[in-house]
TORKOL-696298 format. One record per residue: residue in three letters; y, z, x of N, C-alpha, C in turn. Coordinates in pm, whole numbers, plus 32768, in hexadecimal, padded with zeros to 4 digits. Last residue first. Layout:
N
ALAYZXYZXYZX;...
This chain:
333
UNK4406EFD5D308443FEFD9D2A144DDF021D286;UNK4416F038D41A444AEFA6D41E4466EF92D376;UNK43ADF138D4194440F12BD475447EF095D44C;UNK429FF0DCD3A0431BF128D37A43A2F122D38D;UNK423FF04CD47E4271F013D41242C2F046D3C0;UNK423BF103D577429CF061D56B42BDF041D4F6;UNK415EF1CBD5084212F1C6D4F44262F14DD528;UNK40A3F115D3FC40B9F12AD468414EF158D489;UNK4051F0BBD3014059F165D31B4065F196D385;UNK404AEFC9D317409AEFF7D2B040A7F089D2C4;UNK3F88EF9AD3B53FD9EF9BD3DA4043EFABD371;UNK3E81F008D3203EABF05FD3983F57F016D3B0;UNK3E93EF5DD23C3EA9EFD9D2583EB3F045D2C4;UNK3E45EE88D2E23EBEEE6FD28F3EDBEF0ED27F;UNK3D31EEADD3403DA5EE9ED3963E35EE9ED36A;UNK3CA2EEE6D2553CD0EF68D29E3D31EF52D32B;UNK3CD2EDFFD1DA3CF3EE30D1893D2CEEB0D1EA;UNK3C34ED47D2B63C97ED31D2A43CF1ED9BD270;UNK3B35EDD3D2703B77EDD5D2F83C00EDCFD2D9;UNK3B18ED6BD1723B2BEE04D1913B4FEDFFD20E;UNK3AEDEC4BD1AD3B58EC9CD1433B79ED23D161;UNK3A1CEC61D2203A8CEC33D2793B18EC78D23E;UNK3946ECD1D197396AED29D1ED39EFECF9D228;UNK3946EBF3D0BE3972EC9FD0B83999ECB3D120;UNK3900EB2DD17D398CEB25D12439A1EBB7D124;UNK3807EB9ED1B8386AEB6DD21F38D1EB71D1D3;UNK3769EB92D0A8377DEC15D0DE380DEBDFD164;UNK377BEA9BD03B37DDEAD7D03E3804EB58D05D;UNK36C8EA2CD1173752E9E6D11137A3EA43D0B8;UNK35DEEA8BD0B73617EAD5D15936D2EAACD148;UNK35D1EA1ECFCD35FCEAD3CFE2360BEAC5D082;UNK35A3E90BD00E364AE956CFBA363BE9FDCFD9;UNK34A7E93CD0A93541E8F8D0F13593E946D09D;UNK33E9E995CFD833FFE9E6D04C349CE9C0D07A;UNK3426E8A0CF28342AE917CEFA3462E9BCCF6B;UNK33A2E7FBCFEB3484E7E2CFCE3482E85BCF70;UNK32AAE84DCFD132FEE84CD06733AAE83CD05B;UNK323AE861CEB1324BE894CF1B32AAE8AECF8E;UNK3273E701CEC632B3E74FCE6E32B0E7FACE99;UNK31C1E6B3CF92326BE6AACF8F3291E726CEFB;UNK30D2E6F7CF3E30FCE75CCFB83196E71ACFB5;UNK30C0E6ABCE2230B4E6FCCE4C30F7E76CCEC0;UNK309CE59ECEBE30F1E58ACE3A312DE660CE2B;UNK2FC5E5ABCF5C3026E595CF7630ABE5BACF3B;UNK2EEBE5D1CE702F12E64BCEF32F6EE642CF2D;UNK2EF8E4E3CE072F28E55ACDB32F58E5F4CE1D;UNK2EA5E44ACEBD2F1BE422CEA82F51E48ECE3D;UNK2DBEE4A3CEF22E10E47DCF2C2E82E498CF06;UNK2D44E492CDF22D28E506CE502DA2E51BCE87;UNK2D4DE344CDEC2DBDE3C2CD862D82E44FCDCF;UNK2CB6E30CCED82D50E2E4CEB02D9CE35DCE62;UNK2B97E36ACE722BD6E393CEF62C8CE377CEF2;UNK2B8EE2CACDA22B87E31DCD992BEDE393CDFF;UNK2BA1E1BFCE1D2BE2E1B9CDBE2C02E262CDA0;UNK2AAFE1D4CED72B1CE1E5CF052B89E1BECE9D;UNK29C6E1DECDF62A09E24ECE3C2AA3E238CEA8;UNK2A0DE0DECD6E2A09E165CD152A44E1C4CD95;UNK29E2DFC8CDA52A55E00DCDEC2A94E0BDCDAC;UNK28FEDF9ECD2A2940DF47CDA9297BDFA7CDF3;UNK298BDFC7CBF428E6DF8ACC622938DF68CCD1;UNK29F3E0F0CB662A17E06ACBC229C9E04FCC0F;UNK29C5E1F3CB5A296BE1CACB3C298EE10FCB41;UNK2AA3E281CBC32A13E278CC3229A7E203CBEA;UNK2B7DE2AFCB312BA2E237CB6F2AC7E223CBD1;UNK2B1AE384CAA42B19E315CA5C2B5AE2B8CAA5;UNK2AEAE446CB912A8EE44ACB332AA5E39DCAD5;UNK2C10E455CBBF2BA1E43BCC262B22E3F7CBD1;UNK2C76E4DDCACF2CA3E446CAD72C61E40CCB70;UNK2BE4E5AFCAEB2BE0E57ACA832C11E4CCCA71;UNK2C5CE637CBDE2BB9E623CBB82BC9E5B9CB53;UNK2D46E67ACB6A2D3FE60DCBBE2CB4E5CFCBE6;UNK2D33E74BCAC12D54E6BECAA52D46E63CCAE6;UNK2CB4E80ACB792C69E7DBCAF72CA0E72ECABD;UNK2DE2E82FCBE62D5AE7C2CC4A2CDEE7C2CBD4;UNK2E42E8A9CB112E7DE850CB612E38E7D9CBA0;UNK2D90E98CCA8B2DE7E8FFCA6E2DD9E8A0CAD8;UNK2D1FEA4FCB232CC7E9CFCB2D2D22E962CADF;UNK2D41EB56CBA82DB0EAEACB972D68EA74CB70;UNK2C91EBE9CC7F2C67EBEDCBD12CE9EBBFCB6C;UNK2C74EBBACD9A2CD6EC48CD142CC5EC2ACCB4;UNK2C4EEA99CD872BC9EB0ECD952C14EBC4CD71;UNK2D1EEA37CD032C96EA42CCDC2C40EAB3CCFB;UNK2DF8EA6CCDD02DFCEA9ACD2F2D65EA88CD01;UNK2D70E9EECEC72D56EA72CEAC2D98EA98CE2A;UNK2D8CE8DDCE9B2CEFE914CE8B2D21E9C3CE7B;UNK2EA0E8D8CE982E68E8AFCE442DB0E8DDCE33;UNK2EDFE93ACFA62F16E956CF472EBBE93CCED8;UNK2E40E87FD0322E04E8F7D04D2E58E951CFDE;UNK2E98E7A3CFCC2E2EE79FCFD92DFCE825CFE1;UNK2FB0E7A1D07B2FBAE7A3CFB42F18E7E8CFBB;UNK2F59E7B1D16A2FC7E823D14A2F9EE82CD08C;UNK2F06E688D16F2EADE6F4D1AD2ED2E7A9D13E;UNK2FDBE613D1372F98E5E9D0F12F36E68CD10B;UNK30D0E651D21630E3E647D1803060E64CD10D;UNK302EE60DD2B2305BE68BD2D93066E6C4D20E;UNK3005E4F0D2B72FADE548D2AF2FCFE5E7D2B7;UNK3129E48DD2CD30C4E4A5D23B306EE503D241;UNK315CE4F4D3CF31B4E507D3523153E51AD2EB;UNK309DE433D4393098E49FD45C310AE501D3E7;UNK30F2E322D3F6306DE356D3B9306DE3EFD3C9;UNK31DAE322D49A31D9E315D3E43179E370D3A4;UNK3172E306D57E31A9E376D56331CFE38ED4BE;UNK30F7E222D56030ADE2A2D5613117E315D57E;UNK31DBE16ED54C3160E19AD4F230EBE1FED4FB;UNK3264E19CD650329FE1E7D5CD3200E1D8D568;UNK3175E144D6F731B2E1D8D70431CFE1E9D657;UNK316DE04DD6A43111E09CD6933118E135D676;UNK3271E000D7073255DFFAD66231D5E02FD66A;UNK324AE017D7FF32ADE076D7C932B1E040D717;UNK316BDF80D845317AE008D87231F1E037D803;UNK31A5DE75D871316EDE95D7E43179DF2FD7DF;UNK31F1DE04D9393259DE0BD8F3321CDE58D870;UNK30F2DE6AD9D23171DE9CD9DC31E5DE91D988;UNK3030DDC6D9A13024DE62D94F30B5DE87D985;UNK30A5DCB0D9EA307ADCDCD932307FDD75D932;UNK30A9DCBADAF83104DCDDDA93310FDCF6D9EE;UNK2F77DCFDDADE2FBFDD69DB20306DDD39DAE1;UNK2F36DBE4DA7A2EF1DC5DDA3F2F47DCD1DA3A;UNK2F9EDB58DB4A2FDDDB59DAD32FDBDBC1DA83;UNK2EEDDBA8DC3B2F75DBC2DC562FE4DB9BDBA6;UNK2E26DB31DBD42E05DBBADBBA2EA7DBC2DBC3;UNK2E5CDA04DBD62E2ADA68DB602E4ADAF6DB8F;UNK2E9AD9D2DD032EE2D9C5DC7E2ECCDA1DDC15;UNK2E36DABADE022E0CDA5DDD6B2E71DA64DD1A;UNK2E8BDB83DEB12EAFDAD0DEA12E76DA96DE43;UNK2F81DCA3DE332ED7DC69DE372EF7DBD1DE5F;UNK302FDD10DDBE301EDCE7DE472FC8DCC7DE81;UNK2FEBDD85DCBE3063DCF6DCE43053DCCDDD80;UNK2F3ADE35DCF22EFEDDBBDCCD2F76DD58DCCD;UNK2FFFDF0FDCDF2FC1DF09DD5B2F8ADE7CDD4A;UNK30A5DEF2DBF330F0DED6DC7A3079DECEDD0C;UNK2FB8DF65DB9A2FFDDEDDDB323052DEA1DBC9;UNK2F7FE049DB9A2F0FE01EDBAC2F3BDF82DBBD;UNK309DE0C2DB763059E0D5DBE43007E047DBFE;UNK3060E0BEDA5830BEE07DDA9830A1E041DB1A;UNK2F65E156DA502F6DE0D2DA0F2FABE091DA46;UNK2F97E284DA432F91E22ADAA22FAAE18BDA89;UNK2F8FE2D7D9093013E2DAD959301AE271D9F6;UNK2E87E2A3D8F82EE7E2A1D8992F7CE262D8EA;UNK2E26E356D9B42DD9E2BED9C72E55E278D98B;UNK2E4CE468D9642E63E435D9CE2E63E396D9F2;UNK2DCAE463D8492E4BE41ED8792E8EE42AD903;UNK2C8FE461D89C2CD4E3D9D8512D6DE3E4D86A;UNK2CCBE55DD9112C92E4DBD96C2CC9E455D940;UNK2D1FE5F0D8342D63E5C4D8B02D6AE55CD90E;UNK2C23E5CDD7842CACE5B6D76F2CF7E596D7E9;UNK2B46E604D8782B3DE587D80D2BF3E586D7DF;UNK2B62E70AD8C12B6EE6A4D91D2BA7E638D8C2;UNK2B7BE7A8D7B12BF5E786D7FB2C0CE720D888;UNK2A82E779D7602ADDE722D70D2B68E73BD761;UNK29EBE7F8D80E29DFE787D8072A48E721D7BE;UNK2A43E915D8042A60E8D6D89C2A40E84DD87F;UNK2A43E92AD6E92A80E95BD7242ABAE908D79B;UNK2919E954D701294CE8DED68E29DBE8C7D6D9;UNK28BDE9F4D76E2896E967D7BE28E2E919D752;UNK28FEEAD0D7002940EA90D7992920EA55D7AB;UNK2899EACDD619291DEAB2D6022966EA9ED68E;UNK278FEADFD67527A7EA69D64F2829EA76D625;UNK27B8EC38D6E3277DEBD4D72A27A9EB1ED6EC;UNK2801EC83D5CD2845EC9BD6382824EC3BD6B8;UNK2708EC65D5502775EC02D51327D9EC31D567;UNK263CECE1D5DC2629EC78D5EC26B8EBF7D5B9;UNK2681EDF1D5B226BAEDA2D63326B2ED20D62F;UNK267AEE16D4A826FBEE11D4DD272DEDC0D562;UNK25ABED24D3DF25D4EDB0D4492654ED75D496;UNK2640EC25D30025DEEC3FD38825F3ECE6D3CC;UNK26B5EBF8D22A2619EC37D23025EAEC5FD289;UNK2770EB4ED27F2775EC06D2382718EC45D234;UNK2788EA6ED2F52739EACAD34E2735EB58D2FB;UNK2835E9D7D24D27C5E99CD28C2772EA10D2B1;UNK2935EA7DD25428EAEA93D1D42860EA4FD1D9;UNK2983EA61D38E292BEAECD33528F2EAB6D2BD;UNK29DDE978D364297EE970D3BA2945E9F7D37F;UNK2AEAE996D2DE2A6CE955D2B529C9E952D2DF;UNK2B62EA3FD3732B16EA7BD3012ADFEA2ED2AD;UNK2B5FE9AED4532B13EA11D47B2B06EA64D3D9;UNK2C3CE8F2D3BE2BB2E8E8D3F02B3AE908D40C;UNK2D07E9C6D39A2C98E97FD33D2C08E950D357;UNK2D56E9F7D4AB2D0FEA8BD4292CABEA3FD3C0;UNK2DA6E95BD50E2D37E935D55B2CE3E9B1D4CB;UNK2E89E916D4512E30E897D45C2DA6E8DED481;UNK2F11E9DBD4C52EF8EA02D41E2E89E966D40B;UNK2F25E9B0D5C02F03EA17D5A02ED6EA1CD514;UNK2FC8E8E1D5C92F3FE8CAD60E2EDDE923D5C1;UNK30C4E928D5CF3095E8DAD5722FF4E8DFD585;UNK30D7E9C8D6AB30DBEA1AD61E3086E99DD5C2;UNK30C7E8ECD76E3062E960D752306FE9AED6D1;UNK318AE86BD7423137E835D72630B2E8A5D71A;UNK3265E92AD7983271E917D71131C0E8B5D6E1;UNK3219E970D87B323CE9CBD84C321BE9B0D790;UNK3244E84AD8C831DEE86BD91431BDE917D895;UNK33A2E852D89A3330E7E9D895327AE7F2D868;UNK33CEE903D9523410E932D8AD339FE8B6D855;UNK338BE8BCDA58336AE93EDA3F337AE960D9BC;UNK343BE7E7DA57338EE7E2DA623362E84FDA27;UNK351BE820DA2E350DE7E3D9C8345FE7F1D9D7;UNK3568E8C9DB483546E8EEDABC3511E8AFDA59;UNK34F6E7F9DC053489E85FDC0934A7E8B9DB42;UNK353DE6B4DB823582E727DBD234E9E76CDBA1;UNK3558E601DA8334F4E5EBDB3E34FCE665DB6D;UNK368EE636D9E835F3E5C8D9ED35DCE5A2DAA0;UNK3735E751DA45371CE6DADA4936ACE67FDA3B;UNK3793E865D97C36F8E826D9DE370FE794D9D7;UNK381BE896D8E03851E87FD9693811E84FD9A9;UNK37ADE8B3D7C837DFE85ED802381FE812D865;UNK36FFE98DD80636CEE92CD7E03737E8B2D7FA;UNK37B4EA40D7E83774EA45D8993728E9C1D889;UNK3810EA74D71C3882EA54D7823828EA22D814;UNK375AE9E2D61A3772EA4FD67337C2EA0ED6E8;UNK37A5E8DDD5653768E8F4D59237AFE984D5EB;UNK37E5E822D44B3819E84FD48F37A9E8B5D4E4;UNK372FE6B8D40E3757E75ED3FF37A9E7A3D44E;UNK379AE58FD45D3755E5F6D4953771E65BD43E;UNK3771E462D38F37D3E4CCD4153774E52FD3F2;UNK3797E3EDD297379DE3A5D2FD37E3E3F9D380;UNK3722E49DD1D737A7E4BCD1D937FDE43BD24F;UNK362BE436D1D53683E3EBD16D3731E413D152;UNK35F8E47CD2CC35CBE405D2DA363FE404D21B;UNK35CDE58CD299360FE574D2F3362DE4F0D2F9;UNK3505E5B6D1D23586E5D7D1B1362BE587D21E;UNK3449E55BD2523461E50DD1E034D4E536D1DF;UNK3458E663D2E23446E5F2D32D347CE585D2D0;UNK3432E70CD1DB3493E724D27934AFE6B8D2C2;UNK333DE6BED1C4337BE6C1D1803414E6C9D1BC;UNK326CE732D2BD3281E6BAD2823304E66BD238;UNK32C8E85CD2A832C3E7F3D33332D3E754D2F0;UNK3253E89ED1AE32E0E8A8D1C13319E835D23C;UNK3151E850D1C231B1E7F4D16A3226E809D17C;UNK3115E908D2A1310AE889D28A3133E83BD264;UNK3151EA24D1D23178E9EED26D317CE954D279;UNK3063E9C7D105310FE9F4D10C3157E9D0D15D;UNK2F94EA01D1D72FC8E995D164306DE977D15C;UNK2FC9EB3DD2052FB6EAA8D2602FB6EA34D233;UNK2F5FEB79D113302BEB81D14D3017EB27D1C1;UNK2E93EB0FD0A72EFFEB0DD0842F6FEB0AD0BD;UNK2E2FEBC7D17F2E03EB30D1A62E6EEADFD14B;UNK2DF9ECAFD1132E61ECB0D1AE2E79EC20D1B0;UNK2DA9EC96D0192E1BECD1D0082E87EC8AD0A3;UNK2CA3EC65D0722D0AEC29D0502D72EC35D007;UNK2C3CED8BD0FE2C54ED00D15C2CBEEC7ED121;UNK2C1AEE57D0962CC0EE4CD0D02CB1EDB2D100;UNK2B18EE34D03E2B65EE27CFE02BE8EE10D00A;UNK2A77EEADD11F2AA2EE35D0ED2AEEEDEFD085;UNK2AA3EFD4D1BE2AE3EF9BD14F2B01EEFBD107;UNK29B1EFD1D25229EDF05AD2202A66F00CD196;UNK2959EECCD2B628F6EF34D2B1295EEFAED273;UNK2A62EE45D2BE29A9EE12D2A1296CEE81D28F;UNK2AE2EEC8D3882B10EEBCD2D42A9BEE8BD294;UNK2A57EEA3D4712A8DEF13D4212A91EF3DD394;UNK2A42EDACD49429DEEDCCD47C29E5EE70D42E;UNK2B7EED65D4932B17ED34D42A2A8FED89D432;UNK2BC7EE05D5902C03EE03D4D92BB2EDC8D49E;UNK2B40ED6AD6122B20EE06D61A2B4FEE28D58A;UNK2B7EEC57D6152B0EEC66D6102AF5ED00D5F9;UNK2CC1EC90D62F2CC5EC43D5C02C01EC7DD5A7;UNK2CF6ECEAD7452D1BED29D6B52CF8ECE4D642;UNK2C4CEC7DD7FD2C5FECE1D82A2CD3ED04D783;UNK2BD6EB91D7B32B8CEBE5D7D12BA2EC50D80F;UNK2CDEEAE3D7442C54EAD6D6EB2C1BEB6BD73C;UNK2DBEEB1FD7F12DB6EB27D7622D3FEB42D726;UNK2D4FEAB9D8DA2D6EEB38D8A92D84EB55D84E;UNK2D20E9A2D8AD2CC4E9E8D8C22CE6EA77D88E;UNK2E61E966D85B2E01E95DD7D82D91E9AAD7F1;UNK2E8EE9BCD9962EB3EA16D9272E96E9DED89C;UNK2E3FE8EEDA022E09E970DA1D2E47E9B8D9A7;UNK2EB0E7EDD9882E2BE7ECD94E2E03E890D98E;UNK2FCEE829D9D02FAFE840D95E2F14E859D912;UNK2F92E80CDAED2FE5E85FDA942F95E871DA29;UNK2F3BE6BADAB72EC9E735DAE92F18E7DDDAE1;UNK3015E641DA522FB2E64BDA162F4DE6F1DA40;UNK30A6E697DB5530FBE6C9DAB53070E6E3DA62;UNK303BE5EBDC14303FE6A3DC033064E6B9DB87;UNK3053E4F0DB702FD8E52DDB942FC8E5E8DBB4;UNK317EE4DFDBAE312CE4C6DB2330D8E504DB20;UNK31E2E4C5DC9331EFE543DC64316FE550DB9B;UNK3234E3CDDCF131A4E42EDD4F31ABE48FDCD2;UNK32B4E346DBFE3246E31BDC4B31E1E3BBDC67;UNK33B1E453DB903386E3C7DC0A32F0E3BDDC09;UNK33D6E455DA183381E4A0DAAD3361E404DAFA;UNK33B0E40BD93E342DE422D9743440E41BDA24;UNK32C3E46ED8BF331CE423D8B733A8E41AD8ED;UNK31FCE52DD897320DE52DD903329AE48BD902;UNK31C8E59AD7663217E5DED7BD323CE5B5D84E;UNK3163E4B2D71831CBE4B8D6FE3223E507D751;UNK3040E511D75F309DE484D7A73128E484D777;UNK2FEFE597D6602FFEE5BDD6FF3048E549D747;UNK2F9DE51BD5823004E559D56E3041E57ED60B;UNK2EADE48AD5A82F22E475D5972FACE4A7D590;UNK2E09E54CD5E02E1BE510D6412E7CE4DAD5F3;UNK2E04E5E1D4DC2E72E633D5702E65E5DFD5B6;UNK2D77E53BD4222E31E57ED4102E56E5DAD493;UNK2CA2E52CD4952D02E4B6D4842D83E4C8D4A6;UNK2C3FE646D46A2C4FE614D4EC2CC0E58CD4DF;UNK2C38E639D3542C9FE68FD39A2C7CE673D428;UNK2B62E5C7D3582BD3E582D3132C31E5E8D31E;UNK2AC3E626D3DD2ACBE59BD4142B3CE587D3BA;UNK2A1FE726D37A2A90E716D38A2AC4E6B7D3C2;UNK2901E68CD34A2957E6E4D2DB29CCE6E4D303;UNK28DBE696D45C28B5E5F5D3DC2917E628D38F;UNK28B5E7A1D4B9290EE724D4E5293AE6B8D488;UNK27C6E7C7D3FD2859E823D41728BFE7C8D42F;UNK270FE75ED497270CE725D3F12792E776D3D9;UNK2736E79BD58A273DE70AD575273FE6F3D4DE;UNK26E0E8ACD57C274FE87ED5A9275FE7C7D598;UNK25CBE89CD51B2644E8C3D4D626B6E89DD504;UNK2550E7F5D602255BE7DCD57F25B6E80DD4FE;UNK2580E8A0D6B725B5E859D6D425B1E7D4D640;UNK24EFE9B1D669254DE99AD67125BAE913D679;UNK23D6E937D636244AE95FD5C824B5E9BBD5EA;UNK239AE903D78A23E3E896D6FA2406E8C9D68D;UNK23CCEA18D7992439E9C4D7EA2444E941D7B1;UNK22DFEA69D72B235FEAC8D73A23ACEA7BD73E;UNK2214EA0ED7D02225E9E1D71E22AFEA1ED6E1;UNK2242EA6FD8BD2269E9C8D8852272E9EAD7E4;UNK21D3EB8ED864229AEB41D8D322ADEAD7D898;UNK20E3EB15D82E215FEB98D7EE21BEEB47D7FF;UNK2086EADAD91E2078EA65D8B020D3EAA6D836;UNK20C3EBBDD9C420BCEB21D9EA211AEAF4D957;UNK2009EC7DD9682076EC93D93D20BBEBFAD945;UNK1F0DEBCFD9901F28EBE2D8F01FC5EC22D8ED;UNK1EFDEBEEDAB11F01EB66DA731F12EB7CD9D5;UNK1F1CED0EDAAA1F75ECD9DAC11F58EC4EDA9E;UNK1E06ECEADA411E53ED5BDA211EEFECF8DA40;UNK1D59EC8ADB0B1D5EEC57DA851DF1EC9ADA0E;UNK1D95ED23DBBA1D92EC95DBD01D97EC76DB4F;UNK1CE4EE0EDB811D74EE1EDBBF1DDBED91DB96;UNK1C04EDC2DBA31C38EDF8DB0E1CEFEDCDDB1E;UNK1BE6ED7FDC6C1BD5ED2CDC331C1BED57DB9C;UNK1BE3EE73DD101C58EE25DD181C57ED8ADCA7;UNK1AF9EEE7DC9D1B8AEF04DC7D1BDBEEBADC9F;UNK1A3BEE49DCEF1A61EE3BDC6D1ACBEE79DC43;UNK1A2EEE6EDDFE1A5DEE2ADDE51A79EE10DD5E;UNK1A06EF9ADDEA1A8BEF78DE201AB3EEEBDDF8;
């Protein structure tokens, strides 16, 4: 009896040491996953603070946490099932999809640029523009729109984080795409929750009795709204930059190798600069993915811009004809 329970004992102390050895390569993949996508983490914490601009004080923080449940939902309730899916039965659809999410991106971006050199807004849906800045609609069109964006950000990530784990069994890369998942959306959010507070943080320290700090607190306050617009800048680019990037890698891996072959190439002969090779490198990447996702995105803009013309034209065209074939008009010719 007693050597059975001893067997017993040993038994479960070996599944034990299983579990664990289980749970650091997990937590090892997910951290070498994470590392990997840190540069699409950049580009949504920046890009996120923009949407809350406008918005009183109290309301910043729900907007944020809004938005950070539904990036969650994004990642592990359609984005993590679709991937492991297409992972295992059709990997090949993956950048094709990651493309038009690209696409998407630069259009967003580009749109924005667009908006900024027309000096004014686009024209926008009728419901879009009644919503007053603060109101439950504008939150709700706000909150709505940051999640779509979220969405083609959080796909990359999570299809960066796969190509880390392709090897791994199914559950196990189902398992580390939710810890990648629930960690990079605290981390983004968290950082711009912090982002957006600042102000906050700036008016509470003015009322402090130390000289110093009470300066400090007007320093981050008058500084708040040139921060804002610069990260809302950054958030533009990166949309812009991210969008080209996933454009640009996927003609390659479709077997398009011009384009980004070239850009290898002028990586390749700026890298070998002492000093300053790889982030010389990293630049034209850059700055070609960029170059890229605008050209892209005012590509997307003119066809939406002139699908709208068409259709206004034709509106127009079947209102002119109904009332030409109306009997008022008859009776009045």
């Amino acid at each position: 009896m007693a050597g059975g329970l001893a067997a017993l004992l040993d038994d479960i102390a070996a599944i034990a040491k299983v579990a664990a050895a289980s749970i650091d390569d997990v937590g090892a993949a997910a951290g070498k996953a994470s590392a990997k996508a840190v540069g699409v983490v950049v580009d949504d914490t920046a890009v996120t603070p923009r949407y809350v601009q406008g918005f009183l004080a109290h309301r910043e923080l729900p907007v944020i946490l809004k938005i950070a449940r539904g990036s969650l939902r994004n990642k592990l309730l359609f984005i993590l099932p679709v991937a492991l899916l297409l992972s295992q039965f059709v990997p090949w659809l993956i950048t094709p999809l990651l493309m038009l999410g690209g696409t998407y991106l630069s259009y967003e971006g580009a749109e924005k640029v667009y908006e900024v050199l027309r000096g004014g807004h686009h024209e926008v849906a009728p419901s879009e523009e009644v919503a007053e800045i603060g109101s439950p609609e504008h939150e709700r069109t706000m909150v709505s729109g940051a999640i779509r964006t979220d969405l083609i950000l959080s796909a990359e990530i999570m299809a960066i984080a796969m190509a880390e784990v392709a090897d791994q069994p199914l559950l196990a890369r189902a398992v580390v795409l939710a810890v990648v998942a629930i960690l990079l959306t605290v981390l983004v959010y968290g950082v711009a929750g912090v982002i957006v507070k600042l102000d906050d943080m700036g008016l509470a320290l003015t009322e402090r009795q130390a000289a110093g700090i009470r300066r400090l607190g007007h320093g981050l306050v008058a500084a708040m709204p040139v921060v804002m617009r610069v990260i809302s800048t950054i958030g533009i680019a990166a949309m812009i930059w991210v969008g080209g990037h996933l454009v640009l890698a996927g003609t390659y891996t479709l077997g398009w190798h011009g384009p980004y072959g070239f850009v290898h190439h002028l990586e390749e002969s700026v890298s070998s600069v002492a000093g300053v090779g790889g982030l010389a490198g990293w630049l034209v990447d850059t700055l070609a993915s960029a170059l890229v996702g605008l050209l892209v995105g005012f590509v997307v803009v003119g066809v939406l811009m002139l699908v709208a013309l068409l259709r206004r034209r034709f509106a127009r065209a079947r209102e002119t004809t109904a009332t030409e074939g109306s009997p008022e008009h008859g009776e009045s010719a």
